[in-house]
LUMTORZA-726615 format. One record per residue: x, y negated, z negated of N, C-alpha, C, O in turn; residue in one letter. Coordinates in steps of 0.1 Angstrom, whole numbers, padded with zeros to 4 digits, always signed. Atoms other than C-alpha are relative to their C-alpha. Example, Ala and Ser with C-alpha at 12.3 -4.5 7.8 and 13.67 -1.06 7.14 Angstrom:
REM LUMTORZA-726615
+0009+0012+0000+0123+0045-0078+0009-0012+0000+0019-0012-0007a -0009+0011+0000+0137+0011-0071-0008-0011-0008-0003-0022-0009s 
//
This chain:
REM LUMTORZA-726615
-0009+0000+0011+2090+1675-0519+0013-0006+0003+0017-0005+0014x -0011+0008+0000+2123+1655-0525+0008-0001-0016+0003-0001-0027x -0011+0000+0006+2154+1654-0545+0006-0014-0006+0015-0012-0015x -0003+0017-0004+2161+1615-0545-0009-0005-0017-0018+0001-0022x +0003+0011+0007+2154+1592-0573+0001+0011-0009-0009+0018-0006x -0005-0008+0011+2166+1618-0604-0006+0013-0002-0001+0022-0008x +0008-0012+0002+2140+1642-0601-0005+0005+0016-0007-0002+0026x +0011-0006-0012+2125+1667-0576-0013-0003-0003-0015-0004-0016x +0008+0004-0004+2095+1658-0568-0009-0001+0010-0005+0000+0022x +0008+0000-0011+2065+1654-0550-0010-0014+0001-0016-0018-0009x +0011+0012+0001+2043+1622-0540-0011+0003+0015-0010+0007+0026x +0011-0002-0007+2010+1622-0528-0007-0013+0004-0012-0020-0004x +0005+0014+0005+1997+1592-0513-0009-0002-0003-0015+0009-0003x +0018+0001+0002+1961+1578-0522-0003-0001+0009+0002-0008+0018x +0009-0003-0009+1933+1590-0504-0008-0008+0003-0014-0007+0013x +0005+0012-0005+1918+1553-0510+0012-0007+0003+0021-0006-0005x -0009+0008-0001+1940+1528-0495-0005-0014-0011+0003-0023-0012x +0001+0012+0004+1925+1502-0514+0000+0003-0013-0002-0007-0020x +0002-0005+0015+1927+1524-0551+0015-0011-0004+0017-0021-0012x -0015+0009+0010+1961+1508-0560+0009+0006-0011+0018+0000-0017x +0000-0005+0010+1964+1532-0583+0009+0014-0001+0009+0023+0007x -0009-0011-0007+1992+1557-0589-0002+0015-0018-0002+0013-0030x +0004-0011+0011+1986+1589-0614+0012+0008-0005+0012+0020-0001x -0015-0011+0000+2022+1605-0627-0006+0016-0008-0014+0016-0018x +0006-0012+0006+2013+1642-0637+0012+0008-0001+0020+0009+0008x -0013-0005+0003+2040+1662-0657-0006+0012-0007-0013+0013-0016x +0001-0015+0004+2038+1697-0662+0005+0004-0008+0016-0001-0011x -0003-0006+0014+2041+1721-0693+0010+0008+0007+0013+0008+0019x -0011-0009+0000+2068+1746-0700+0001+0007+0013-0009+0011+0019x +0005-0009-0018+2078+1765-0665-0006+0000+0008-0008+0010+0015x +0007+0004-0008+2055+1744-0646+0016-0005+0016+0028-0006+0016x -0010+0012-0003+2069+1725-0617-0007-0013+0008-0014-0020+0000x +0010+0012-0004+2054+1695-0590-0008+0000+0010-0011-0010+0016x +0008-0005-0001+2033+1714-0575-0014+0002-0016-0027+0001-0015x +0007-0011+0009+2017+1729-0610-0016-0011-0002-0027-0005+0000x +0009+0011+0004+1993+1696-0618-0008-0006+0012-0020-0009+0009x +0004+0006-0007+1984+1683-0585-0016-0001+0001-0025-0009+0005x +0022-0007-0007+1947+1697-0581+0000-0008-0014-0006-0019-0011x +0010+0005+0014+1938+1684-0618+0002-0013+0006-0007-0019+0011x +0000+0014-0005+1953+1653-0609-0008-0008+0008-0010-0020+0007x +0005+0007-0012+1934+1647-0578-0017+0001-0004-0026-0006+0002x +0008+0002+0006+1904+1656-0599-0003-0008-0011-0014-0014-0013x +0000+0012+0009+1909+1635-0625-0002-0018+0002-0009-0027-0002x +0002+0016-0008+1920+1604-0604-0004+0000+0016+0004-0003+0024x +0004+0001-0014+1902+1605-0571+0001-0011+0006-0005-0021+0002x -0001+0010-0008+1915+1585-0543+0013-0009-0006+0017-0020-0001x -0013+0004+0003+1947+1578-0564+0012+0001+0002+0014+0012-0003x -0016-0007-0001+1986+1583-0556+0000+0008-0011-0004+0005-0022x -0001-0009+0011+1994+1612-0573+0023-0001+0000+0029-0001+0011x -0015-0003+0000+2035+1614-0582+0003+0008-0012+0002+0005-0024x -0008-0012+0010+2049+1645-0598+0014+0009-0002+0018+0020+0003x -0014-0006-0003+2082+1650-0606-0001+0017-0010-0010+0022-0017x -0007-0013+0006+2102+1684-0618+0005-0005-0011+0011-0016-0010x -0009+0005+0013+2112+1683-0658+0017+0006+0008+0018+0015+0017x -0010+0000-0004+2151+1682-0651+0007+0014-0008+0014+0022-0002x -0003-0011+0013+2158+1708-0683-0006+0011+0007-0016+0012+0015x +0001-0017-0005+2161+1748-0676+0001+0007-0011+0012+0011-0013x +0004-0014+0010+2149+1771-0707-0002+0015+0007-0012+0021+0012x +0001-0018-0002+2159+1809-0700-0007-0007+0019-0017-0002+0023x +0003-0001-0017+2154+1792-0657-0014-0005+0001-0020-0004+0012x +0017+0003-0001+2116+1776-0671+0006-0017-0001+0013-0024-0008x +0002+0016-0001+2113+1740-0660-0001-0010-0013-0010-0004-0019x +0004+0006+0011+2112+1714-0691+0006-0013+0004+0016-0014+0011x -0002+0015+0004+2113+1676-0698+0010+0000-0013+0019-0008-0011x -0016+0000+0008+2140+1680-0726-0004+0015-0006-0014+0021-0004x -0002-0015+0003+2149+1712-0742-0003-0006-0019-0003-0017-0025x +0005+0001+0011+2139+1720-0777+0012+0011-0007+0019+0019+0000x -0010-0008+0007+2163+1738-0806-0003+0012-0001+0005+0020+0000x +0009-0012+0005+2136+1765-0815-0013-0009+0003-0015-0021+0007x +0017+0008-0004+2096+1762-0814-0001-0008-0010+0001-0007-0022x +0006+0014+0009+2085+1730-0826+0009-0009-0008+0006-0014-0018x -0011+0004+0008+2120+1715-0833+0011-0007+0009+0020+0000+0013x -0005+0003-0012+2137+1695-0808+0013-0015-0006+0015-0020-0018x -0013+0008+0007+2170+1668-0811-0008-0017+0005-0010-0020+0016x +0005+0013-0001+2155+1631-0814+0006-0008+0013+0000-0011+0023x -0013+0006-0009+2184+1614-0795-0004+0009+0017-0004+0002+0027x +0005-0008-0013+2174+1644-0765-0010-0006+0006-0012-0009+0018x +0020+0004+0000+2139+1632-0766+0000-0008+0008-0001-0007+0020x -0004+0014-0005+2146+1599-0761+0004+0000+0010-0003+0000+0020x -0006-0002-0010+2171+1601-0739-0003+0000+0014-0002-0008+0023x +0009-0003-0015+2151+1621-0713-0015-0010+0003-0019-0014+0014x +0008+0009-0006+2122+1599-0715+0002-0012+0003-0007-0018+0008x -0011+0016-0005+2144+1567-0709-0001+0005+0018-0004-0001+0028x -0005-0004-0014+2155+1591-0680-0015-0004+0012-0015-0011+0022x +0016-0001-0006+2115+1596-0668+0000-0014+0004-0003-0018+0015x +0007+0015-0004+2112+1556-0674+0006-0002+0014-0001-0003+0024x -0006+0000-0011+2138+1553-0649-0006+0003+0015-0005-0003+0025x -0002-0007-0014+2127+1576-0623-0014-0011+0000-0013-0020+0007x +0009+0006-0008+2091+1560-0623+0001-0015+0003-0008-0020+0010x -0003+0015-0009+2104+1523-0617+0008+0002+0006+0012-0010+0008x -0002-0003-0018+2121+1535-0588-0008+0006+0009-0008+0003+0021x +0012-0003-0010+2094+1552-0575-0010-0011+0001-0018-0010+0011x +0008+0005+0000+2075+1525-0581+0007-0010+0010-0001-0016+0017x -0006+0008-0014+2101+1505-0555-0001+0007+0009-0009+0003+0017x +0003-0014-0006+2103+1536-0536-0012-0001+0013-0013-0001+0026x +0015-0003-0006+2068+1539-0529-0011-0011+0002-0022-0011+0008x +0013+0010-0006+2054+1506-0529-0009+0000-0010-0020-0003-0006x +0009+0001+0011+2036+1508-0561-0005-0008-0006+0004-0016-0006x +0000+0008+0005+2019+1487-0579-0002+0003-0016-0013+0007-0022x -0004-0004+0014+2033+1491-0614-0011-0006-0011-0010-0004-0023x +0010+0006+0015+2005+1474-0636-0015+0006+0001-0026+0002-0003x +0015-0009+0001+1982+1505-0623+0006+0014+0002+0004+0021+0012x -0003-0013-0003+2002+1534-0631-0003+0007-0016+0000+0003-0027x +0007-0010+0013+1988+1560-0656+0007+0015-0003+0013+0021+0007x -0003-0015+0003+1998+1593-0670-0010+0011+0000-0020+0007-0004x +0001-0012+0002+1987+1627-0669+0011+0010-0003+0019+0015+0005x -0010-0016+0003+2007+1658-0693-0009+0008-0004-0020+0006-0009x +0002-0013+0012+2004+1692-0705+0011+0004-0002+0020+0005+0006x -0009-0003+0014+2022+1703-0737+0012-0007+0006+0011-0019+0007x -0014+0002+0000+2060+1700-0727-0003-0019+0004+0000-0028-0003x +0005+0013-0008+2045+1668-0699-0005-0007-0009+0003-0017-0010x +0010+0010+0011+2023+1651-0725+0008-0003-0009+0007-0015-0013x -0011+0004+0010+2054+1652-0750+0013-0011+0005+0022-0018+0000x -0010+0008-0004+2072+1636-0727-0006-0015+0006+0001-0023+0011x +0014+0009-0004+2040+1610-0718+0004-0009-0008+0010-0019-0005x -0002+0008+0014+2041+1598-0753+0009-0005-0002+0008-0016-0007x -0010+0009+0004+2071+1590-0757+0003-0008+0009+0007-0018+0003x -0004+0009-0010+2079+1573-0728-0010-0014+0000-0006-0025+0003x +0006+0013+0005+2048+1552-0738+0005-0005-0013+0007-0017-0014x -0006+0011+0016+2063+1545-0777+0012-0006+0003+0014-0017-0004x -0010+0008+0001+2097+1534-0765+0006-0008+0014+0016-0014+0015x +0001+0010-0011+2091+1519-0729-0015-0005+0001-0023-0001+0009x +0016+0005-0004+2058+1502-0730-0002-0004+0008+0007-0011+0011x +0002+0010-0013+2044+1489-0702+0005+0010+0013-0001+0007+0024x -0003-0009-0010+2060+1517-0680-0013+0011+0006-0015+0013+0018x +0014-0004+0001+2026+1536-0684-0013-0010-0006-0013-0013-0018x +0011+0002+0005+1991+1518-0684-0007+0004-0017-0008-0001-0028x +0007-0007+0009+1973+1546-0700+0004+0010+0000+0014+0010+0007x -0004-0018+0000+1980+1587-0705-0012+0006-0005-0020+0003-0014x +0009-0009+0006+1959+1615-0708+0011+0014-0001+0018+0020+0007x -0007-0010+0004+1974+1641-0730-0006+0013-0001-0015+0015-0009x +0008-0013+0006+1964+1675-0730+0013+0010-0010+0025+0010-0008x -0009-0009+0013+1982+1699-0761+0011-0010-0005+0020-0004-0011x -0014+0003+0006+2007+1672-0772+0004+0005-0014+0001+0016-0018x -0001-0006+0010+2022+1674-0804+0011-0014-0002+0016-0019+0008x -0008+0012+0001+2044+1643-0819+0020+0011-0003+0025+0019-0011x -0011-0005-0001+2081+1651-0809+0010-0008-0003+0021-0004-0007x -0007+0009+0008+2095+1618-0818-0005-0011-0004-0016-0016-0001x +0011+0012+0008+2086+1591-0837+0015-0014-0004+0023-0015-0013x -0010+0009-0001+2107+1559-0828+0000-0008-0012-0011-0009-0018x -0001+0011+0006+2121+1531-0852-0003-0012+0000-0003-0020-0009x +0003+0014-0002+2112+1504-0835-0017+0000+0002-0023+0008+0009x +0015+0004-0002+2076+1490-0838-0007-0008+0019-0009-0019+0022x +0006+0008-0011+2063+1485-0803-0011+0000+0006-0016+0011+0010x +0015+0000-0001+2031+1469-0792-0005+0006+0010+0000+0003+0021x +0007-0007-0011+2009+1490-0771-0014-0008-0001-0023+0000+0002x +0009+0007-0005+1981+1464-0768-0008-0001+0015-0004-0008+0024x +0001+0000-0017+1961+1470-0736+0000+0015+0000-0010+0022+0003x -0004-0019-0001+1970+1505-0736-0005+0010-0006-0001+0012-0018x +0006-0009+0008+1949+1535-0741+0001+0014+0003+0001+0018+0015x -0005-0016-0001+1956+1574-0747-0011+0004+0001-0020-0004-0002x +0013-0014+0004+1930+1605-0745+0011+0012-0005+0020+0016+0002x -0007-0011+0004+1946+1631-0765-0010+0013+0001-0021+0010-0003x +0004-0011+0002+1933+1668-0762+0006+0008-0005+0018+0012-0002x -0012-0009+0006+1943+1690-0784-0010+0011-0006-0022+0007-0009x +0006-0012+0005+1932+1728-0796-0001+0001-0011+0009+0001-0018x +0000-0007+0015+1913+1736-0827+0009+0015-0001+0010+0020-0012x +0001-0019+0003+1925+1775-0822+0020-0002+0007+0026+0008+0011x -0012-0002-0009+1965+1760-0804+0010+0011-0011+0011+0009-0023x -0012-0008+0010+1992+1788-0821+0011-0008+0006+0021-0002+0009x -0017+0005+0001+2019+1759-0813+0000-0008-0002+0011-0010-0007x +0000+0012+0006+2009+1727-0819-0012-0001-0012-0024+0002-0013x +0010-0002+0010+2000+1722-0855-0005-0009-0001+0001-0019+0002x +0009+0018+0003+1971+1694-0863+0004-0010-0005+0001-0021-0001x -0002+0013+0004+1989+1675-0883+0010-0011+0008+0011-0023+0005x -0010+0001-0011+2014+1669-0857-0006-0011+0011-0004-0023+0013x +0011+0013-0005+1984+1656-0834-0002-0011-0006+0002-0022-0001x +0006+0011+0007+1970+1634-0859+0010-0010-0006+0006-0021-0009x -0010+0007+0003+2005+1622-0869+0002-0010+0016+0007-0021+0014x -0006+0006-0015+2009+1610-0825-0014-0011-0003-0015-0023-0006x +0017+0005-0002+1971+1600-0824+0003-0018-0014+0000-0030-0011x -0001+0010+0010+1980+1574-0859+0010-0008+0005+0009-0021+0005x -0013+0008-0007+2015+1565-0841-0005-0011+0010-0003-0023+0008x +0005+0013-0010+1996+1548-0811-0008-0006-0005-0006-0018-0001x +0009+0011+0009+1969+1531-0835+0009-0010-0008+0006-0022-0011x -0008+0008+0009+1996+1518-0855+0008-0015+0009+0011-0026+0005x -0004+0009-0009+2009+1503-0819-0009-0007+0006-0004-0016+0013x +0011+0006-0002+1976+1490-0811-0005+0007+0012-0014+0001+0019x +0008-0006-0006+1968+1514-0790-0017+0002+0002-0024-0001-0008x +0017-0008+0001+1930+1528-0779+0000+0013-0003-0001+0020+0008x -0001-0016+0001+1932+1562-0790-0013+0009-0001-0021+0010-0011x +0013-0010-0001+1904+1586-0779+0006+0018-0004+0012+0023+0005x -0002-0014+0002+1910+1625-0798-0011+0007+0002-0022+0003-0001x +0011-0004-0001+1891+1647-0788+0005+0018-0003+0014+0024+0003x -0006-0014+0004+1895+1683-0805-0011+0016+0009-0022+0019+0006x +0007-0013-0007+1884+1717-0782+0002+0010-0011+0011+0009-0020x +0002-0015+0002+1876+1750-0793+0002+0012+0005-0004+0023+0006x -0003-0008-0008+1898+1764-0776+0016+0003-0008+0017-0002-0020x -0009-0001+0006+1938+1777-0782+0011-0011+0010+0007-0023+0009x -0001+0008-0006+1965+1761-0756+0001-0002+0012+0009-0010+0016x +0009+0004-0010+1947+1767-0724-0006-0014+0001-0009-0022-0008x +0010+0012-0005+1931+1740-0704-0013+0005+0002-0013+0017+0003x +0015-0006-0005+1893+1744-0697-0004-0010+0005-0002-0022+0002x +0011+0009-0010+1871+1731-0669-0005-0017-0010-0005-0028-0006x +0007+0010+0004+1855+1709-0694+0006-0014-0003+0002-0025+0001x -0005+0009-0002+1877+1688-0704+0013-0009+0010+0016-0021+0008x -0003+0005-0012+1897+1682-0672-0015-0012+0002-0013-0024+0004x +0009+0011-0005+1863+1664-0665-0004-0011-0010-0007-0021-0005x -0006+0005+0013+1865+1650-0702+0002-0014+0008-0004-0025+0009x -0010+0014+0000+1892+1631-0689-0001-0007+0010+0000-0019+0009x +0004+0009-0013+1883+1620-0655-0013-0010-0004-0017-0019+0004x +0011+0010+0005+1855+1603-0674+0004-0011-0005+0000-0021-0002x -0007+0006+0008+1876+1587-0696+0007-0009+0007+0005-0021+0006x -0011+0005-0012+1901+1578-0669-0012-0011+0006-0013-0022-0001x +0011+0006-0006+1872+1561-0649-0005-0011-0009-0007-0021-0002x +0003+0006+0004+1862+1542-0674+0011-0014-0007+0009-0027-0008x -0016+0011+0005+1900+1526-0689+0003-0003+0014+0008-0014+0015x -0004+0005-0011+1907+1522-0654-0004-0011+0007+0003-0017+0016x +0009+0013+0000+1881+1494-0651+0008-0013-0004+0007-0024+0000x -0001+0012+0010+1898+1476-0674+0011-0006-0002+0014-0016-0009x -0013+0005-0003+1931+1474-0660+0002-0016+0005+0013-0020+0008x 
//
């Protein structure tokens, strides 16, 4: 774990030297960079894993930007901190020796909110992202092309925080950018389940081809 380049953090290197491939994984509410690693290393096997700390402190709980009330957050915040994120991962990507045109995402809820956007208003800073619970938290002005670049969204039929239309409003945002957008809706609330962790390592495996 380290302090250095804006965020606490942790990097993991890949277990293939020849993967090339680096996996950022951002943890939900009162997670920290520890909380993701194991999914991560299931999801992307043989990949660098890098997982920073959200910098934001709710009531002492870890967060990627702070929110006003539930489901209500300051645009300008949003942004802001995912500008911040862009940042930290093109220095890690000098850092660490990365090769930036194979770095992917992995969030949940708070992480995935902060995935997305960092894909709508830095493109090219993320490949691809796999979202689990997002929910659209901002919705930029400027039109920018995400060609090449494809999401998995997961999101709960049964979530009591993220409402559907919310999803399907993020999920239309990246089609409109020319995104690949794969939704895939569980039957579940806003738990993770075994299943689709493997979901997405399929998914992953397959866009990762194609880099």
């Amino acid at each position: 774990m380290t302090d250095d380049l804006g965020f606490i953090h942790r990097f993991v290197p890949a277990e293939d030297s020849g993967s090339g491939e680096t996996l950022i994984v951002l943890h939900g509410t009162g997670g920290d960079e520890n909380d993701l690693i194991g999914i991560g290393k299931a999801v992307a096997p043989g990949a660098a894993i890098l997982s920073p700390r959200g910098n934001v402190l709710e009531n002492g709980a870890p967060r990627f930007f702070r929110r006003l009330a539930e489901g209500i957050f300051d645009p300008k915040e949003v942004r802001s901190r995912a500008e911040e994120l862009a940042r930290f991962i093109r220095a890690a990507v000098i850092t660490y020796r990365l090769d930036p045109a194979r770095v992917f995402a992995l969030g949940y809820s708070n992480g995935a909110n902060v995935a997305s956007t960092v894909m709508l208003v830095e493109p090219g800073i993320l490949q691809s992202a796999i979202l689990f619970r997002p929910m659209l938290v901002y919705e930029p002005t400027e039109k920018n092309d995400l060609s090449g670049s494809a999401v998995f969204i997961s999101a709960g039929r049964m979530d009591p925080i993220v409402p559907t239309a919310s999803v399907e409003r993020l999920a239309e945002l990246f089609e409109s950018a020319h995104a690949e957008v794969t939704l895939k809706w569980q039957l579940v609330g806003h738990n993770l389940v075994p299943s689709e962790v493997s979901e997405a390592a399929d998914w992953l495996a397959l866009h990762r081809t194609r880099v």
